[in-house]
Residue frames relative to the residue before (quaternion, step in Angstrom):
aa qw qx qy qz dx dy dz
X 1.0000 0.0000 0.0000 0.0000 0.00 0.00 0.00
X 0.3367 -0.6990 0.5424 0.3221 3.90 -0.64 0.75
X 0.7756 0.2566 -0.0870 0.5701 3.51 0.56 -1.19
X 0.5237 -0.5090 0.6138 0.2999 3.30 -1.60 1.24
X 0.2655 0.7050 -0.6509 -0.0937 3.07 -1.34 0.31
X 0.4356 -0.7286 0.3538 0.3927 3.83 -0.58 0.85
X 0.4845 -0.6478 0.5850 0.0579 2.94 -1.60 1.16
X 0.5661 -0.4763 0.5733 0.3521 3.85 -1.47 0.52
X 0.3057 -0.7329 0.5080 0.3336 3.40 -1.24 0.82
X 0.5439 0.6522 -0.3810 0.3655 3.42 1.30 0.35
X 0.4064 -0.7309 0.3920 0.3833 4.32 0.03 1.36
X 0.7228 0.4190 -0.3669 0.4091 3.45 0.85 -1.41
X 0.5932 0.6480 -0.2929 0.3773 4.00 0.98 -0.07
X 0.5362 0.5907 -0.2631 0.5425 3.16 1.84 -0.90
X 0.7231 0.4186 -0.2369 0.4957 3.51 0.62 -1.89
X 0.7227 0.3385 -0.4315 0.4207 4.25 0.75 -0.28
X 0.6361 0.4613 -0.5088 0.3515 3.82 0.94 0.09
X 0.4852 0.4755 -0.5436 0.4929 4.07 1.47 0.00
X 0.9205 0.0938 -0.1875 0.3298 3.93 0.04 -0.53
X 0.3342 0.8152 -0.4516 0.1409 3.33 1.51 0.10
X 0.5133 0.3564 -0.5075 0.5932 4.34 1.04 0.65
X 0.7644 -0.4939 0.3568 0.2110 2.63 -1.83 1.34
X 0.6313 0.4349 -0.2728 0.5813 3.49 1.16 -2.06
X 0.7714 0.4056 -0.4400 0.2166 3.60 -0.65 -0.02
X 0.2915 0.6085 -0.4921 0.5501 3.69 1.46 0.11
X 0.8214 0.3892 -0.2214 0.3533 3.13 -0.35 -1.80
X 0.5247 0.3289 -0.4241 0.6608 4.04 0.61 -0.83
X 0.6385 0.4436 -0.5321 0.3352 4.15 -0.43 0.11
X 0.6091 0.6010 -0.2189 0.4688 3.33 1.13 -1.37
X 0.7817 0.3736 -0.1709 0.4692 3.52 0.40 -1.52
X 0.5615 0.5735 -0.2447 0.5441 3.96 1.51 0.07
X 0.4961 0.6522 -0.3833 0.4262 3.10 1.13 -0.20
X 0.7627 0.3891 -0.2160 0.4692 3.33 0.12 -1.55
X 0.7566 -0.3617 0.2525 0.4826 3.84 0.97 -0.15
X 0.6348 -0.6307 0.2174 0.3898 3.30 -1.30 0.25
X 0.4049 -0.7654 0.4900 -0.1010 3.26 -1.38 0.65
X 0.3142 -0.8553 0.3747 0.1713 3.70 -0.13 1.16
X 0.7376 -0.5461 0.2189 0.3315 3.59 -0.34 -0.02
X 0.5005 0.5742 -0.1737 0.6242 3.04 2.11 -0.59
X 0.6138 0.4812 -0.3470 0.5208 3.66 0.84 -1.06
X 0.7625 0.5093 -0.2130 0.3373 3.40 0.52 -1.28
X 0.5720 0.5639 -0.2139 0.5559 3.40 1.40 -0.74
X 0.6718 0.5586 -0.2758 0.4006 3.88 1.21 -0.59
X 0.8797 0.2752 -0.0637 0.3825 2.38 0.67 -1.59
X 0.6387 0.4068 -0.3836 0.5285 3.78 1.70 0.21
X 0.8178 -0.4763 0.1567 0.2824 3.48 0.45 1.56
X 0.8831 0.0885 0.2629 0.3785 2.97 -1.30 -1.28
X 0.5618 0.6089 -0.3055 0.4693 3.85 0.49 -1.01
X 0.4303 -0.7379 0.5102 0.1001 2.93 -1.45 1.53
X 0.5268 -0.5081 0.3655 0.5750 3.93 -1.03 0.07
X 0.5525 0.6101 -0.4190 0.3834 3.72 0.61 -0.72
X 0.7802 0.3856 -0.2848 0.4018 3.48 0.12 -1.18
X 0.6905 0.6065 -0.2686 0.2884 3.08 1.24 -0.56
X 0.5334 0.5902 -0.2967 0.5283 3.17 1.84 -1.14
X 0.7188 0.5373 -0.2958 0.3272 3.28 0.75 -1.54
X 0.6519 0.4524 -0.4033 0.4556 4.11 1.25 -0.79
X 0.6702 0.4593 -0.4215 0.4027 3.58 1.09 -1.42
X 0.6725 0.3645 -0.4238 0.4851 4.25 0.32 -0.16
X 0.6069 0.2876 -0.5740 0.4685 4.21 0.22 0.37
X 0.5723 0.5385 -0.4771 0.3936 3.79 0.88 -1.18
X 0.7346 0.4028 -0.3084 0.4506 4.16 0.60 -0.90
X 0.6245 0.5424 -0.4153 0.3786 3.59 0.94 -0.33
X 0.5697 0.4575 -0.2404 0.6389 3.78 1.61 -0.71
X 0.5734 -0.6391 0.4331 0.2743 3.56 0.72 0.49
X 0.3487 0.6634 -0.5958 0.2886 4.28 1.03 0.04
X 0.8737 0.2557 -0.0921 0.4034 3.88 0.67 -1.24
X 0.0055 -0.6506 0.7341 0.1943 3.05 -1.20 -0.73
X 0.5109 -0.6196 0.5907 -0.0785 2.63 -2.10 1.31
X 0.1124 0.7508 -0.6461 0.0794 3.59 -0.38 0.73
X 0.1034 -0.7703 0.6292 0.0065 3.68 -1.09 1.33
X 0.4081 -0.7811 0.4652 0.0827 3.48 -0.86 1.55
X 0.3349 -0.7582 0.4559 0.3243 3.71 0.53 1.06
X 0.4291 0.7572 -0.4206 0.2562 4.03 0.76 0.45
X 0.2939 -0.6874 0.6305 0.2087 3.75 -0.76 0.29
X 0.4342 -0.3352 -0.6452 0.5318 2.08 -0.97 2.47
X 0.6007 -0.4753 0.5757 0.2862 3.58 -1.85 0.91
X 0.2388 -0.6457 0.7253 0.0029 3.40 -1.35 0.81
X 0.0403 -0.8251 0.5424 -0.1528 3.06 0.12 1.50
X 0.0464 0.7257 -0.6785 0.1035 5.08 -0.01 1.23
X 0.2671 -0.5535 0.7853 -0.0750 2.97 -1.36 1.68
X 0.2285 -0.7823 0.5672 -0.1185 3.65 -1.40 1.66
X 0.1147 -0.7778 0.5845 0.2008 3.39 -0.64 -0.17
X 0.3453 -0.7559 0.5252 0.1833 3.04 -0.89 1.72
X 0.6845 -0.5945 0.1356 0.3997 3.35 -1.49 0.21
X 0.2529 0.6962 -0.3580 0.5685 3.32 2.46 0.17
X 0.7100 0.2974 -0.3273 0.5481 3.66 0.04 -0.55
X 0.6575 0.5646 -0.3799 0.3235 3.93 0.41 -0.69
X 0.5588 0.7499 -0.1794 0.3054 3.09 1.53 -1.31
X 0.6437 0.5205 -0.2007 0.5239 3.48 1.86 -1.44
X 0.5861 0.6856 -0.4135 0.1242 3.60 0.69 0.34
X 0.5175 0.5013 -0.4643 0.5152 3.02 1.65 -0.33
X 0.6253 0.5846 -0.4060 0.3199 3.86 0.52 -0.07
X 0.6910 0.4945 -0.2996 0.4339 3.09 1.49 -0.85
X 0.4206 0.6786 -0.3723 0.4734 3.06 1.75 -0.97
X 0.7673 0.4144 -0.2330 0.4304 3.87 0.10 -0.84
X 0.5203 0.5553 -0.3833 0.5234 3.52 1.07 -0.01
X 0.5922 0.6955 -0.2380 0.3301 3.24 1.17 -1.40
X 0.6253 0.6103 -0.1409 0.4655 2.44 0.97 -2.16
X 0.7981 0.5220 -0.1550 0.2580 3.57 0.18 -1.68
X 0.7611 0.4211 -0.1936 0.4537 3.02 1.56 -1.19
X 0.7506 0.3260 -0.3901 0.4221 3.48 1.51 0.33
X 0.4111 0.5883 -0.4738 0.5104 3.19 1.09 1.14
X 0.6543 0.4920 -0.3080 0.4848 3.49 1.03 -0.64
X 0.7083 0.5101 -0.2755 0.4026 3.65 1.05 -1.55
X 0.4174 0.7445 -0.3596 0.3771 3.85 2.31 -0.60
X 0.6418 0.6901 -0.0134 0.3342 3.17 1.12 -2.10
X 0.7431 0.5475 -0.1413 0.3580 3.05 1.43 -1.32
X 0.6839 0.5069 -0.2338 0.4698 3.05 1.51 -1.60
């Protein structure tokens, strides 16, 4: 994180204010497997405007989850990373995984 900013003294409160929007799971998910340009990201998590996107991938990098790399190139060349803070949430997503196809099992 560059800036301190205060934190809930509750952990499970801390870990939902880094991913507690819907789009920022998914840009976690799709960051996993490696890095990923702004276009990829924009494809392949759906629905989700460029705004909202710019607007999670710069709080998700201000809390340290990403990193930004800009390609001095015309069109801009614009790779979105996961730091090792953002790597860290996979066994969490993993368990979502986990949860949401046991739950979607249940359903049918």
């Amino acid at each position: 994180m560059k800036n301190k900013k205060e934190l809930p003294p509750c952990p499970v409160e801390v870990t939902l204010s880094m991913i507690s929007d819907r789009w920022k799971v998914l840009i976690i998910r799709d960051l996993i497997t490696g890095t990923k340009r702004f276009g990829e990201l924009r494809k392949s998590i759906g629905k989700v405007s460029q705004k909202v996107l710019t607007t999670n991938l710069r709080g998700m990098e201000e809390d340290g989850l990403v990193t930004r790399k800009v390609y001095a190139e015309v069109p801009p060349r614009v790779e979105y990373t996961l730091t090792e803070t953002g790597r860290s949430l996979k066994p969490i997503l993993d368990a979502m995984d986990k949860w949401g196809s046991e739950y979607k099992i249940k359903c049918k």
